[in-house]
N, C-alpha and C positions, 0 to 999 in steps of 0.2 A: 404356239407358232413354231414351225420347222424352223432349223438353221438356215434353211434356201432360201425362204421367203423372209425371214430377216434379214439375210445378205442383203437381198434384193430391196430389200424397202429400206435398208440404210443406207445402201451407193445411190439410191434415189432422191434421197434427200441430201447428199453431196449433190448430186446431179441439180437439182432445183436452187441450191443457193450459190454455185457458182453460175447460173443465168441470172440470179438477181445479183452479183455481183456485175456483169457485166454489164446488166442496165443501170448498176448507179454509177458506175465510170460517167455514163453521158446525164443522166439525171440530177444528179449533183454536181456539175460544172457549171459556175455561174458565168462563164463566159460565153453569151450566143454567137460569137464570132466564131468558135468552133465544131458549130452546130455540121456547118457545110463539110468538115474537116472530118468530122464523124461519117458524114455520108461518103465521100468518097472511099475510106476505112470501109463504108459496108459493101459499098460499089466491088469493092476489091475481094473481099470478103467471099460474094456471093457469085462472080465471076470464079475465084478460087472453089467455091465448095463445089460448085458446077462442073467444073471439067477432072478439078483431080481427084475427086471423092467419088461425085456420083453418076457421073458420066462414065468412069473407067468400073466400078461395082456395077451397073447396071448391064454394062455389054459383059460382062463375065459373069454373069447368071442370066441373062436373057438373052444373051446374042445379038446380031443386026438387027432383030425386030425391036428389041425393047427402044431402039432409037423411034424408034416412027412414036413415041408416047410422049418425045422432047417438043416436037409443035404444037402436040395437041394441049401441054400444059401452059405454050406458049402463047397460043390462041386462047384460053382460059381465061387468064390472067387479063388479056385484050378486052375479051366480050363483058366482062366482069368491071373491070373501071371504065370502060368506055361507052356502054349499053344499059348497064343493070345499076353499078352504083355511078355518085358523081365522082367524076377523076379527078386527080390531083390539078389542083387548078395556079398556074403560075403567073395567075392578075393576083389585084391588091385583095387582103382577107375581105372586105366586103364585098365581091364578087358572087354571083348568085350560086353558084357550085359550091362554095364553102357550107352555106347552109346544110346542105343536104349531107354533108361528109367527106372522106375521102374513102377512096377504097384500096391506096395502097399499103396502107399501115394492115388491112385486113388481107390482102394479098401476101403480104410477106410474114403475115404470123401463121396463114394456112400453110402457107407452102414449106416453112420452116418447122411447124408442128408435125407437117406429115414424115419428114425426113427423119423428126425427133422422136416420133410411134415408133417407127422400124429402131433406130438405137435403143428404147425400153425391150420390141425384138430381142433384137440381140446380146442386149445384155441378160434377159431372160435364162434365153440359150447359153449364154457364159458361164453363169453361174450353175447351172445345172450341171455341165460339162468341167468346173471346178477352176474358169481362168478367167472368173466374175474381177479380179482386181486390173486385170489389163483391160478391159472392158473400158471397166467404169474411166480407166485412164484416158483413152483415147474419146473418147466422150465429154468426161469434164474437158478436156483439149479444146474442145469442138465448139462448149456451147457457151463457153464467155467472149470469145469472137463474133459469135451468129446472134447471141443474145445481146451483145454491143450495136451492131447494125439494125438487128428489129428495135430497140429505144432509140435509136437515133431518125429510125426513119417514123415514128411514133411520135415523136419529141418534134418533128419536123411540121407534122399536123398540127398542132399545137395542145395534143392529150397531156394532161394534168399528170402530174408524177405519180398517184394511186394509181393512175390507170396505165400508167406504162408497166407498173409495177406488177400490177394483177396479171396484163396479156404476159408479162415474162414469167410469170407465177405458173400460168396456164400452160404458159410453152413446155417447161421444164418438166411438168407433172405429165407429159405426153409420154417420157419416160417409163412412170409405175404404169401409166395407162398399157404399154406395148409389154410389161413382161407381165402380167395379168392376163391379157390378151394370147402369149403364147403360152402361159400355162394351161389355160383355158380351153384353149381349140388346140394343142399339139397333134394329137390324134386326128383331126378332123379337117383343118385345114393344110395348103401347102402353102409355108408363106415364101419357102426358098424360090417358086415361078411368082408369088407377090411382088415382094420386095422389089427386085428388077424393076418393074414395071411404075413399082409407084417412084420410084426415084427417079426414073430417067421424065416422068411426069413433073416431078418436085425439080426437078432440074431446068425445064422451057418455063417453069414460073421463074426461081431464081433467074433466068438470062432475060426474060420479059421485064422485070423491076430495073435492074442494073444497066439495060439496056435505053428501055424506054424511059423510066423514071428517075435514078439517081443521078445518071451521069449527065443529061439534060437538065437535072437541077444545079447540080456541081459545076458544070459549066456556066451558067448563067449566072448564077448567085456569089461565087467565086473565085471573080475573075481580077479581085484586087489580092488575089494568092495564089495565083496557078502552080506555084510552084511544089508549096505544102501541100496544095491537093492531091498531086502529081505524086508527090512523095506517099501520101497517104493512100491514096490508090495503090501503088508497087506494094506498100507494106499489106494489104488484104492480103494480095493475090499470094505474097511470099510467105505469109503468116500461112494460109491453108496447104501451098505446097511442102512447105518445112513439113507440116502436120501430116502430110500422105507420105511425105519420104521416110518419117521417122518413125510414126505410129501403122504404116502400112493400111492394110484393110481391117484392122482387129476392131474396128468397132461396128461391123458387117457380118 
């Protein structure tokens, strides 16, 4: 095995166990009154990764156009809980919708795993380029935050703790998936006009969830704490901006 590709498969496996760390934060809290208190945290979280992360990377490799890809992710996301699978349903669990599923526990791991490809990307590219440790830095940053919000809005469906654990499993390995990927096709794809594009995509899902789903549930569900909510929302959105002001764009 080269040195490259064990750099890479060992920041990767950093990579994957600080997203299981971030989903046993909320899996291992026996207290379900903070269940709401996590989702606001995601609320914030995903409103934060949305505008300072991949909103501002997406217009500065795709220009005004890559925005026209922010509805259509946002439309997506719509057609998909509201058409295709059952939506989050905010009647009591025996409610004929619960049967069938939820679809935004699945909405928010797609939309989070796609973000998490382009970071295996780029960390790809880092490591080849030989500044593989500031990568993997602004990355693990990234993804015990995001990986706190997706077990929490998982944890919220009422998935079993294997199974939160396996989608954060999944999420994490998106990582080796995307620098595989550019080793793979360097030569033959361009993923610097990708990238743009799939993000400002991944971006109208994160503002579809946060919008239509989390803070709708946060609001309703969480109105004997508005205040912790409130609190907890701020810390998302401050938690990801810190993270773009400090770490810049180095994991892009």
């Amino acid at each position: 095995m080269s040195p490259v590709v064990a750099e890479v498969f060992l920041y990767s496996f950093i990579v994957v166990l600080s997203a299981l760390a971030g989903a046993g934060v909320v899996i291992f809290n026996d207290r379900s009154t903070r269940l709401v208190t996590f989702l606001a945290f995601a609320a914030g979280v995903m409103f934060g990764a949305a505008f300072f992360h991949m909103l501002p990377e997406a217009y500065e490799g795709g220009g005004w156009w890559a925005f026209a890809l922010v509805p259509m992710g946002f439309l997506f996301v719509l057609v998909l809980e509201r058409y295709l699978v059952a939506h989050t349903c905010e009647e009591p669990p025996d409610c004929a919708e619960h049967v069938h599923g939820h679809a935004l526990g699945l909405s928010a791991f797609l939309g989070l795993s796609t973000h998490t490809l382009f970071d295996g990307i780029a960390l790809g590219s880092s490591v080849k380029e030989g500044v593989g440790a500031m990568a993997l830095l602004a990355i693990t940053a990234h993804k015990v935050p995001s990986s706190l919000s997706l077990a929490s809005i998982l944890q919220a469906e009422g998935k079993k703790r294997g199974t939160i654990l396996a989608y954060t499993a999944l999420y994490g390995l998106m990582v080796p998936v995307g620098a595989v990927l550019y080793f793979g096709f360097d030569a033959v794809l361009s993923f610097e006009s990708l990238a743009p594009k799939a993000l400002a995509f991944s971006a109208g899902t994160f503002l579809y969830i946060a919008v239509s789903d989390l803070l709708p549930h946060v609001n309703k569900h969480g109105r004997d704490k508005p205040g912790r909510n409130l609190v907890a929302l701020a810390a998302g959105l401050l938690v990801m901006f810190v993270l773009a002001r400090v770490l810049g764009h180095t994991e892009h």
